[in-house]
C-alpha positions as a Markdown table, in Angstrom:
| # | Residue | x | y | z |
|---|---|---|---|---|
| 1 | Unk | 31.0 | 52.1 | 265.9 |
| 2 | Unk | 31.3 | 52.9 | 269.6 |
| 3 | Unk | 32.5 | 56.2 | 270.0 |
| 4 | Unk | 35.8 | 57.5 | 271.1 |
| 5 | Unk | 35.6 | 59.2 | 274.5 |
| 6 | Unk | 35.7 | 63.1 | 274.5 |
| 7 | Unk | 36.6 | 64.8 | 278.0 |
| 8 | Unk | 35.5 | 68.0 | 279.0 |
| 9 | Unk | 38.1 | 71.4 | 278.2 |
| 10 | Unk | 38.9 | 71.6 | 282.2 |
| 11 | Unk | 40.3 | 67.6 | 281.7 |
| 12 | Unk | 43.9 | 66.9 | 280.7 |
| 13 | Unk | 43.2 | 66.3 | 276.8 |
| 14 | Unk | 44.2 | 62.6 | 275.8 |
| 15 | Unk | 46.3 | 61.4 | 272.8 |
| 16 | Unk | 44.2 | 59.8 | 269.8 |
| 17 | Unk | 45.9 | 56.4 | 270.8 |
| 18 | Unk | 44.8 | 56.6 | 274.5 |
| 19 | Unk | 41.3 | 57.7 | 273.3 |
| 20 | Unk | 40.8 | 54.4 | 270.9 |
| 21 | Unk | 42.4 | 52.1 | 273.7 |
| 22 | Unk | 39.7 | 53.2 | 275.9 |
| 23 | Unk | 37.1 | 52.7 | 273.2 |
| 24 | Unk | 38.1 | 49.2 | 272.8 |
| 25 | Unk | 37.8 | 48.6 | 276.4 |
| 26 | Unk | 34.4 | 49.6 | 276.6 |
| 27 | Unk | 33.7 | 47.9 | 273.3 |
| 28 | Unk | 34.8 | 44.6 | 274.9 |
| 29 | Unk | 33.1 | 45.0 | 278.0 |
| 30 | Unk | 29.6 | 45.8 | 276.3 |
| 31 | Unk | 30.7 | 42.9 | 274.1 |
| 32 | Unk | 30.7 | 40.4 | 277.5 |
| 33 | Unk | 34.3 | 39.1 | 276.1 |
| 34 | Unk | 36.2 | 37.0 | 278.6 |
| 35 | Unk | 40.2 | 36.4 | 279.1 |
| 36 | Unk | 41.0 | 34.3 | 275.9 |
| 37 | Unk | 38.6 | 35.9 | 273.7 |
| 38 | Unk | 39.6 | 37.0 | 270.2 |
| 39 | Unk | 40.0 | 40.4 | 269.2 |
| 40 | Unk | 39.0 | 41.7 | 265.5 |
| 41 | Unk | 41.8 | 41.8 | 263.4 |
| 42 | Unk | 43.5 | 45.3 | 262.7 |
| 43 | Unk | 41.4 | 45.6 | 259.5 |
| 44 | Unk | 38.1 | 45.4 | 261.2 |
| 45 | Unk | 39.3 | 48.0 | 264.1 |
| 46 | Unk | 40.6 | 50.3 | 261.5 |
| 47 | Unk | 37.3 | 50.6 | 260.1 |
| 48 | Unk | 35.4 | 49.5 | 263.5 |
| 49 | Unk | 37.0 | 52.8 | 265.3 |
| 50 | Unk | 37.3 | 54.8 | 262.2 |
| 51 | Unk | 41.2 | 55.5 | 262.7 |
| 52 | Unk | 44.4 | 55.0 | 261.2 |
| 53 | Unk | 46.7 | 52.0 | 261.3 |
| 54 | Unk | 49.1 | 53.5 | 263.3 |
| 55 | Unk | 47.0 | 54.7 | 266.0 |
| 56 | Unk | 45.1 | 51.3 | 266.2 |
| 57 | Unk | 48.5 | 49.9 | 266.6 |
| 58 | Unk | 49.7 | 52.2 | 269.3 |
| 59 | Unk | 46.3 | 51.5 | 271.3 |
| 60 | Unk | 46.6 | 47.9 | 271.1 |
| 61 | Unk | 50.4 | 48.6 | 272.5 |
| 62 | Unk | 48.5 | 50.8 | 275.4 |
| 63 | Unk | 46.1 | 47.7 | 276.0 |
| 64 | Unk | 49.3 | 45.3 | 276.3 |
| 65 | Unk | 51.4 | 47.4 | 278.3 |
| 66 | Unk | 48.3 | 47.6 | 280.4 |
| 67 | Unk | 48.2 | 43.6 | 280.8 |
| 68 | Unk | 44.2 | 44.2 | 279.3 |
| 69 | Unk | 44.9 | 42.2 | 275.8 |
| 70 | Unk | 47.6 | 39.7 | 274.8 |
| 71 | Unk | 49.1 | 39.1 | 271.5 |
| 72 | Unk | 50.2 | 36.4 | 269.7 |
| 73 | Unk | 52.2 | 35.7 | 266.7 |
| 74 | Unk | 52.1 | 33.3 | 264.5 |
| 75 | Unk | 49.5 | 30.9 | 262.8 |
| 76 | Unk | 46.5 | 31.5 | 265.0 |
| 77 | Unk | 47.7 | 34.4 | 266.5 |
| 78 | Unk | 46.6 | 38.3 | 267.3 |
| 79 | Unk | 44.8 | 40.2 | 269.8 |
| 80 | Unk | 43.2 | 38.5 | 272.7 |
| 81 | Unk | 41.9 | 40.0 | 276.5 |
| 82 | Unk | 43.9 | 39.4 | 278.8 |
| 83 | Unk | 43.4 | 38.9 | 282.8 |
| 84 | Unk | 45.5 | 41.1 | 284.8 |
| 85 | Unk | 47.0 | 39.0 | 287.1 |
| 86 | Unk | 46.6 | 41.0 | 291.2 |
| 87 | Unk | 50.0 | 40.6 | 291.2 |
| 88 | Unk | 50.5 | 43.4 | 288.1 |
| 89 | Unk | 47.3 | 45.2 | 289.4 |
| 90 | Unk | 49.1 | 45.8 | 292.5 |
| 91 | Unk | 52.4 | 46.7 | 290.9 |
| 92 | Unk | 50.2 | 49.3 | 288.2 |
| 93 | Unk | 48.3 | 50.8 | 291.2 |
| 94 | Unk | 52.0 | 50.6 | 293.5 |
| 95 | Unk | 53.3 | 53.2 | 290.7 |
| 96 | Unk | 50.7 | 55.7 | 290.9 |
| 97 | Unk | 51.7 | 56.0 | 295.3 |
| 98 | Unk | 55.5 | 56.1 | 293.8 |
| 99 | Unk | 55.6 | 59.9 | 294.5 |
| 100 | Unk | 52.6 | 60.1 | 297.1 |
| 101 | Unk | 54.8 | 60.5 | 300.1 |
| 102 | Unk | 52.8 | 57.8 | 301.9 |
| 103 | Unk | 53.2 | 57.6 | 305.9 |
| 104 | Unk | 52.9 | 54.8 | 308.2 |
| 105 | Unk | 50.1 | 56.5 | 309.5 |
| 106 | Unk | 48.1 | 57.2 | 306.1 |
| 107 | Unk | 48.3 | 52.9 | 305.7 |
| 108 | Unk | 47.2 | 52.1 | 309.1 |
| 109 | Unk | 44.5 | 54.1 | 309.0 |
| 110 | Unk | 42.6 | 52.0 | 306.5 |
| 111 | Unk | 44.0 | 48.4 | 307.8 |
| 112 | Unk | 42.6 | 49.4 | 311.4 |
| 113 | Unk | 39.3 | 50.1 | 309.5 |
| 114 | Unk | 39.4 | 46.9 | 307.2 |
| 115 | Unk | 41.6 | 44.2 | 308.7 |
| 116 | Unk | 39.4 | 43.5 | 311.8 |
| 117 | Unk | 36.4 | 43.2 | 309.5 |
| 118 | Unk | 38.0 | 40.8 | 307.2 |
| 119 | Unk | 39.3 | 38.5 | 310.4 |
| 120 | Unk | 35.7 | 39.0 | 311.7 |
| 121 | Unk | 34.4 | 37.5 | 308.2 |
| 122 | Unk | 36.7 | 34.9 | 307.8 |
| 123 | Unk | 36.7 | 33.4 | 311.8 |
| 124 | Unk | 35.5 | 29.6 | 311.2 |
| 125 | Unk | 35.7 | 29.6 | 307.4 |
| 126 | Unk | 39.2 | 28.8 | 307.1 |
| 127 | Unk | 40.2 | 25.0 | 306.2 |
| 128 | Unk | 42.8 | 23.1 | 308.5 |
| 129 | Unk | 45.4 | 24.0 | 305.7 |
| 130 | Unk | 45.2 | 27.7 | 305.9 |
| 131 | Unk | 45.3 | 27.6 | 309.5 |
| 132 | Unk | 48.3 | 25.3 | 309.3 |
| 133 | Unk | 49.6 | 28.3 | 306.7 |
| 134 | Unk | 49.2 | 31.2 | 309.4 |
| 135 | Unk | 51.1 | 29.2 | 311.9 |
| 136 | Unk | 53.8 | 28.2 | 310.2 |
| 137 | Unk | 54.0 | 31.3 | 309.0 |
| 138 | Unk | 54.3 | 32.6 | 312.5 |
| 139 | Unk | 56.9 | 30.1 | 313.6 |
| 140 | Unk | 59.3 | 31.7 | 310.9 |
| 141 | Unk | 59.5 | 34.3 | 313.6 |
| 142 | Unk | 58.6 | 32.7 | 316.7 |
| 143 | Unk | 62.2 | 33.9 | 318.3 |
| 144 | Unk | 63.5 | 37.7 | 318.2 |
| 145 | Unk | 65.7 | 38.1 | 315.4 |
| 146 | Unk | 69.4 | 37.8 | 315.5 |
| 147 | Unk | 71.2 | 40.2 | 314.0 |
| 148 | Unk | 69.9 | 43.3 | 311.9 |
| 149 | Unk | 69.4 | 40.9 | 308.4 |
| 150 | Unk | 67.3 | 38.9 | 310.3 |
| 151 | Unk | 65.0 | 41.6 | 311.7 |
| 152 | Unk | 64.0 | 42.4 | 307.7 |
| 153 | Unk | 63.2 | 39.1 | 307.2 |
| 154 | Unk | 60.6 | 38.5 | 309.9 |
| 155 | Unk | 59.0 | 42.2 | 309.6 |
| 156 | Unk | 58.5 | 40.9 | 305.8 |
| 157 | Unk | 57.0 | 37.4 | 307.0 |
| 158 | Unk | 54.9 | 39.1 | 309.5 |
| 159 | Unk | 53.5 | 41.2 | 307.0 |
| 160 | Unk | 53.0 | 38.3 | 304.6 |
| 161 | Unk | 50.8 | 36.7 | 307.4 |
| 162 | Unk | 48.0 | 39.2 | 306.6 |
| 163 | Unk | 48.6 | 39.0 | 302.8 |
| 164 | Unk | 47.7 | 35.1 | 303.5 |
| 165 | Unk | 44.9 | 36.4 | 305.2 |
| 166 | Unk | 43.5 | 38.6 | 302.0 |
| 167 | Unk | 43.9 | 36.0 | 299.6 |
| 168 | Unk | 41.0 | 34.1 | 301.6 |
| 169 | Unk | 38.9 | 37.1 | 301.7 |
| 170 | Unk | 35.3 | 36.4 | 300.2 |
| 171 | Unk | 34.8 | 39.5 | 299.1 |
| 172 | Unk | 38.0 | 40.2 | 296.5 |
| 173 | Unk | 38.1 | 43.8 | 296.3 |
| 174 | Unk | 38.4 | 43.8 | 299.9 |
| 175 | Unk | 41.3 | 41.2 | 299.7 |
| 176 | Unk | 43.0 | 43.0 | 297.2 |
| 177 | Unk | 43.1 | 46.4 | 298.9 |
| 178 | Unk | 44.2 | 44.5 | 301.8 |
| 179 | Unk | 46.7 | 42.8 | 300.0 |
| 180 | Unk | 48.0 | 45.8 | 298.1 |
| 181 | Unk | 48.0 | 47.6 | 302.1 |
| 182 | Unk | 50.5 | 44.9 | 303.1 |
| 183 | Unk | 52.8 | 45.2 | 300.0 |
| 184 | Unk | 53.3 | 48.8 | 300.1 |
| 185 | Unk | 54.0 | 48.8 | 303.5 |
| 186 | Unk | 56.4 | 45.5 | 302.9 |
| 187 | Unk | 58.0 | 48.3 | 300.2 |
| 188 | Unk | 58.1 | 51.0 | 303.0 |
| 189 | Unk | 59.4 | 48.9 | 305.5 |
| 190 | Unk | 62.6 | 47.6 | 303.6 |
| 191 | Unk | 62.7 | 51.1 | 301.3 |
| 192 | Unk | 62.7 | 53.2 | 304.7 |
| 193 | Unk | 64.9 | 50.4 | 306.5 |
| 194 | Unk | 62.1 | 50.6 | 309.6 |
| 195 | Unk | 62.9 | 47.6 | 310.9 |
| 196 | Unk | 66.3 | 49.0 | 312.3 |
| 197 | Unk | 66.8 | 49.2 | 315.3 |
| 198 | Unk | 65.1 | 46.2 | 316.0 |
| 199 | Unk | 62.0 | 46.8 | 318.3 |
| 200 | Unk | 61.2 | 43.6 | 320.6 |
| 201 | Unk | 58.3 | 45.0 | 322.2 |
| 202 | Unk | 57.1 | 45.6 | 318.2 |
| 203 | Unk | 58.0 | 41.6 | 317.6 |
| 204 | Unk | 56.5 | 40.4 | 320.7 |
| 205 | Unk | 53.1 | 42.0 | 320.5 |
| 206 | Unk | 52.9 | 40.9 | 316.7 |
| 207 | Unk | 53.3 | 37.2 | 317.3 |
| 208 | Unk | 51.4 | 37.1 | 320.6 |
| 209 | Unk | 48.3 | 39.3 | 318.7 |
| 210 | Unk | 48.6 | 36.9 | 315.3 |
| 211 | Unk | 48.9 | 33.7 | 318.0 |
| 212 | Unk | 45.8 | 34.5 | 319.6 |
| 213 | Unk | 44.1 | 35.8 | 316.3 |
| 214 | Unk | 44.6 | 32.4 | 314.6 |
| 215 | Unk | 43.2 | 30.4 | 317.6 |
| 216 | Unk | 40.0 | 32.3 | 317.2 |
| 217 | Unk | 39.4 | 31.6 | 313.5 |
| 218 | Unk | 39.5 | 28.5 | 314.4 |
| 219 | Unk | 37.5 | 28.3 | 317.2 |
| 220 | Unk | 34.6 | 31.0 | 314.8 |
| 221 | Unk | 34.4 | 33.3 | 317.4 |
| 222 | Unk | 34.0 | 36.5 | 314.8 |
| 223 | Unk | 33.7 | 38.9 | 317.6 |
| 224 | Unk | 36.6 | 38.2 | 319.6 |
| 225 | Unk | 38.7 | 37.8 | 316.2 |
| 226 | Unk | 37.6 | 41.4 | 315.4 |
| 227 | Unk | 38.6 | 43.1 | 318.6 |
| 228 | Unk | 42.2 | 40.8 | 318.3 |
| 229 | Unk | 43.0 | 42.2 | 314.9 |
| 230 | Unk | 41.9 | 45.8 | 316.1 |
| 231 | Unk | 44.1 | 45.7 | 318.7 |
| 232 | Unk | 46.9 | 44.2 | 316.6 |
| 233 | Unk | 46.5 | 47.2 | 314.6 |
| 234 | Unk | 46.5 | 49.9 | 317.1 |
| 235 | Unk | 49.3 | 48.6 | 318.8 |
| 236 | Unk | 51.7 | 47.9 | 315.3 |
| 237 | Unk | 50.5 | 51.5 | 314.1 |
| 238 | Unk | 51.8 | 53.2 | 317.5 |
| 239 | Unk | 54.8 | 50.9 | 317.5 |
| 240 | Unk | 55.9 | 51.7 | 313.5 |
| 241 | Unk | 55.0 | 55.1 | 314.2 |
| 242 | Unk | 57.8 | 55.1 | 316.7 |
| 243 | Unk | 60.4 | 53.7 | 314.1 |
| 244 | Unk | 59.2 | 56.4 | 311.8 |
| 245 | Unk | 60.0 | 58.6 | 313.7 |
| 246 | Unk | 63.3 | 57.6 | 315.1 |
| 247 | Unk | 64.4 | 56.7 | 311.4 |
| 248 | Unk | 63.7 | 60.4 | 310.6 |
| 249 | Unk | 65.5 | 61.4 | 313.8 |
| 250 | Unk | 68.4 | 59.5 | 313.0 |
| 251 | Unk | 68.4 | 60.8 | 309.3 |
| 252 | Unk | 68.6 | 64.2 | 310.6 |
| 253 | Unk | 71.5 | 64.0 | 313.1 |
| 254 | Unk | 73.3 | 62.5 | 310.1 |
């Protein structure tokens, strides 16, 4: 029976239900099981994890809740892992920043470290119909915005142009922290309403930078795709920086 994780007396003691859940995880990874897999029956983890019904029950509703297993009902039904889809990964991991107070600044800082390498990595590798992705993706804002609605919009599609970009990324957990980067400053963007007043200079340097950086992926020139995305990165962080501040400035004379 694989035993139920203790944590030291200076850790935040878990519930009994918490502890078997992460039993079972660990028992299904030294298992090898893979998304689909069946999970014993509630008999065999009663006696499996030496624990009552209830508490099996209420770690297999931790384990659900978590996305980790899935059950089913019915005829051939149960317990069976699950795949967290990035989508829910990002949305889990989302709720631990809820309360973090994150800055503009405190996001940049790791896409001016990351996002050049990635565009470095990926400068040559991208197929005809990614490319074709990024620009049309950049024609959805090839003109400043309109009115104030508007404005949103392309600050969200601008942002979604790098999301593209992590979703090709070979190495997935640096995709993923990319494209989590990129959704919580979405979030931040529309929470914080930074795309009011709309900045031109902030649109203009954007497109121009994500112009340029496409034509070097597909021309494969890593280096020069590096120093694009660097300087797209410096340049959006001291731009947003600016509407940070002025959206606090404006808050305040309210």
């Amino acid at each position: 029976m694989p035993p139920v994780t203790t944590r030291s007396k200076d850790e935040p003691k878990l519930s009994r239900p918490v502890q078997v859940a992460e039993a079972i995880k660990d028992w299904v990874v030294e298992q090898g099981l893979q998304a689909g897999d069946r999970l014993p029956g509630e008999a065999e983890l009663i006696v499996r994890f030496g624990m009552a019904k209830g508490t099996i029950r209420e770690a297999m509703r931790i384990l659900e809740a978590q996305g980790l297993i899935k059950t089913r009902t019915g005829p051939g039904g149960g317990g069976f892992v699950h795949e967290v889809s990035r989508q829910r990964a990002k949305a889990l991991l989302g709720n631990y920043f809820y309360f973090k107070d994150l800055t503009i600044g405190d996001i940049y800082q790791l896409r001016l470290t990351l996002e050049p390498e990635l565009a470095a990595s990926l400068a040559g590798k991208l197929s005809d119909d990614i490319l074709q992705q990024l620009e049309n993706n950049i024609a959805t804002y090839s003109k400043p915005a309109g009115d104030l609605e508007e404005e949103r919009a392309q600050h969200i599609a601008s942002l979604r142009f790098h999301a593209i970009m992590a979703e090709q990324a070979q190495n997935p957990l640096l995709g993923f922290i990319i494209d989590f980067m990129v959704n919580l400053l979405s979030d931040l963007t529309v929470y914080r309403r930074l795309y009011s007043p709309p900045n031109i200079e902030l649109w203009k340097q954007g497109r121009d930078h994500q112009r340029a950086l496409v034509k070097a992926l597909r021309d494969g020139d890593s280096n020069l795709a590096r120093s694009i995305m660097s300087d797209h990165m410096e340049i959006a962080w001291a731009l947003m920086r600016q509407q940070e501040v002025d959206m606090q400035n404006r808050f305040i004379s309210e």
